[in-house]
C-alpha positions in Angstrom: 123.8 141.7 67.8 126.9 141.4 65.7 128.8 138.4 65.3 131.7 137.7 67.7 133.7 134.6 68.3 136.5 133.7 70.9 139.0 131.2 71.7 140.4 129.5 75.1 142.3 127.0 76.3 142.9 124.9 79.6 144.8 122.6 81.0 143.6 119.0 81.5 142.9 119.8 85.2 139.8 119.8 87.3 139.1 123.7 87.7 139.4 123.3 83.4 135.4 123.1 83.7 135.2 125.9 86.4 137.2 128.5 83.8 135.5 127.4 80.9 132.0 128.9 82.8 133.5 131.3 83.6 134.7 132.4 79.6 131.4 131.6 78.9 129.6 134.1 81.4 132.1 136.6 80.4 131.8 136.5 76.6 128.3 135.2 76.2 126.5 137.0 79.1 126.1 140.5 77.2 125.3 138.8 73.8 122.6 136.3 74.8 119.3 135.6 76.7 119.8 134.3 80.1 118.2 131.2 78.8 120.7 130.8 76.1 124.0 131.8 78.7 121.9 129.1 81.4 121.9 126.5 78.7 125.0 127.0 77.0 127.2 127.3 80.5 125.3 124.0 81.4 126.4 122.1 78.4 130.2 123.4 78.3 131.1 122.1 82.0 129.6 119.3 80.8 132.0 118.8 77.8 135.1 120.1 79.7 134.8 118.1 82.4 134.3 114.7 80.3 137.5 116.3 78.4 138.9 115.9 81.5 138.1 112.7 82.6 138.3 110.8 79.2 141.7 113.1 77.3 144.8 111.1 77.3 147.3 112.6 79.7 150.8 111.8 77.6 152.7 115.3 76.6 151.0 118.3 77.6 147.4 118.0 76.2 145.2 121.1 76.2 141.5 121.2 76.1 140.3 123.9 73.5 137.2 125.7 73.7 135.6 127.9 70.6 132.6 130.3 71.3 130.8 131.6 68.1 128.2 134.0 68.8 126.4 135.4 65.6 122.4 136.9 65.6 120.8 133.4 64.4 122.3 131.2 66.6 125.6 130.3 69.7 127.9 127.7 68.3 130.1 125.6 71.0 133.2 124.0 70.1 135.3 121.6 73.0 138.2 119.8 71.9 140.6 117.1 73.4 144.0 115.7 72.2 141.2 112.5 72.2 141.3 109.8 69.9 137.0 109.9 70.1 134.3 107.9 70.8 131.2 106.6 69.3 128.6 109.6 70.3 125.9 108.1 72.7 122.9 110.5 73.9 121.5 107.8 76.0 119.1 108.4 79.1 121.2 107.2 81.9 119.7 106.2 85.0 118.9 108.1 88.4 121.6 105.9 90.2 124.5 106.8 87.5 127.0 109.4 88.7 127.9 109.8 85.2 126.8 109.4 81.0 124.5 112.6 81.7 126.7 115.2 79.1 125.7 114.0 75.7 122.0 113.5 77.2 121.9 117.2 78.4 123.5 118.2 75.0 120.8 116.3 72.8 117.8 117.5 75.1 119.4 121.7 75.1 121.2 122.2 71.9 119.3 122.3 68.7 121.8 120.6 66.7 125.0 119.2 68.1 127.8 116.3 66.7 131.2 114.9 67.4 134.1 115.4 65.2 137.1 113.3 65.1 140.3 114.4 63.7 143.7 114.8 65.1 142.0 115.9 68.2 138.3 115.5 69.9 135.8 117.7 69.2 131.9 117.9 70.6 130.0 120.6 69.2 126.7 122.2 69.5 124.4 125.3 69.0 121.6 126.6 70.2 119.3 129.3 68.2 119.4 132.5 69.8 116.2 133.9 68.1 115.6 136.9 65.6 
């Protein structure tokens, strides 16, 4: 597999999460186990759609997303005009309706972080095999 990357971006609006699957299915699919494409699509809506909940709405905020595809390993990167947060990978309870994206991220990706610079960022990766 050679190394491939790929950059989108959405609007701060509900079907953000729905389009940022579907980028991922597109560019991941041929590139990756269906394990991987499963795991990684999982974790993305996840990200975009706290991205949309949590962005501030002021101007006209965008909500990044990076793909990174090389043959050790898929890197994720989501990004928010955000200020941040203090990362929590807690285990929320069966009644909670939310709180589950930073579990799910800590449990599927093999290393993962939150970066915060003039915008939000949540990235992770996930080892692809040799």
């Amino acid at each position: 597999m050679s190394a491939m990357e790929h950059r989108a971006t959405f609007e701060l609006a509900p079907e953000a999460a729905s389009k940022a699957r579907a980028v991922v299915s597109a560019e991941l699919g041929p590139a990756v186990s269906a394990k991987v494409l499963e795991d990684a699509t999982l974790l993305v809506s996840e990200l975009v759609t706290n991205a949309v909940r949590h962005a501030p709405r002021e101007g006209l905020p965008k909500i990044e997303l990076r793909l990174k595809v090389d043959p050790a390993r898929v890197r994720v990167v989501v990004s928010d005009p955000g200020t941040g947060f203090v990362a929590e990978a807690r285990l929320p309870t069966a009644s909670e309706s939310s709180g589950w994206g930073l579990y799910l991220v800590d449990r599927l990706a093999d290393r993962w972080g939150v970066i915060t610079k003039d915008r939000s960022e949540v990235w992770f990766e996930i080892d692809v095999g040799a």
